[in-house]
N, C-alpha and C positions, 0 to 999 in steps of 0.2 A: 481460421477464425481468430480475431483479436478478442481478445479477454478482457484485458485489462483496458478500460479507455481513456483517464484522465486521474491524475490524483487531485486530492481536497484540497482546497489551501484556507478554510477556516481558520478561525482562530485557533478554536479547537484543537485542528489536526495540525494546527503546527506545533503550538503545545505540547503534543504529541510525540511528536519530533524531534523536539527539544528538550524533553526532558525523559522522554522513555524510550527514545530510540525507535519508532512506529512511523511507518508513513499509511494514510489512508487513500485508498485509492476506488475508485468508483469502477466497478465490472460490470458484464454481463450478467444478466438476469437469471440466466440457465448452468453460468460458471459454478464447477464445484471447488472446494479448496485446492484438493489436488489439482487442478489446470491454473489455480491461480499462479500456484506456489512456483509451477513449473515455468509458467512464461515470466515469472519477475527474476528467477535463477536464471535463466536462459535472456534474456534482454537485459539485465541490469549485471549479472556475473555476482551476484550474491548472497550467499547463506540464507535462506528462511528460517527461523524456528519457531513461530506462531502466526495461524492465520484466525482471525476473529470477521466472521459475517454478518451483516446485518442488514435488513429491509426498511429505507428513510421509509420518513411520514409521505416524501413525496413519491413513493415507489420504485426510487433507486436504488441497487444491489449495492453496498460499497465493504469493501476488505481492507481489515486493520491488521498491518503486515508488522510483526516483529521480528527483527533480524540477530544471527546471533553474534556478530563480532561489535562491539561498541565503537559508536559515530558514525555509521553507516547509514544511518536514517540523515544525518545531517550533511553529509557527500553526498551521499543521493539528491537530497533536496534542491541541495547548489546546483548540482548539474543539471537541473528540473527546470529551476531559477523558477523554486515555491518561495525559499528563502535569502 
């Protein structure tokens, strides 16, 4: 089962990005952190150390990923080509 399905690319969550080292990503409905954390370690190869959850206004699941090595959120992106 895939988890993860797309990341944000708001304004917002590139901000985000950019300036806190977070990328937001939009999950499954039923995902807990722990599954999030594991398949963004395991498919991207990098450190988690915060997950933050939340349920949009339009009933999407989406996970605000902090990572621990700094500019990681900004290599990631690139390779996303969010940014």
């Amino acid at each position: 089962m895939t988890v993860v399905l797309h990341v944000v690319t708001s304004e917002k969550a590139v901000r985000g990005i950019e300036k806190e080292n977070k990328i937001t990503f939009v999950v499954d409905a039923k995902a807990s952190k722990a599954e999030i954390k594991q398949e963004i370690e395991k498919d991207y190869g990098e450190k988690v150390s915060k997950i933050t959850t939340l349920i949009g206004a339009d009933g999407r699941k989406k996970a605000v990923v902090s990572f621990k090595n700094a500019n990681v959120a900004s290599n990631l992106a690139a390779k996303l080509k969010v940014i």
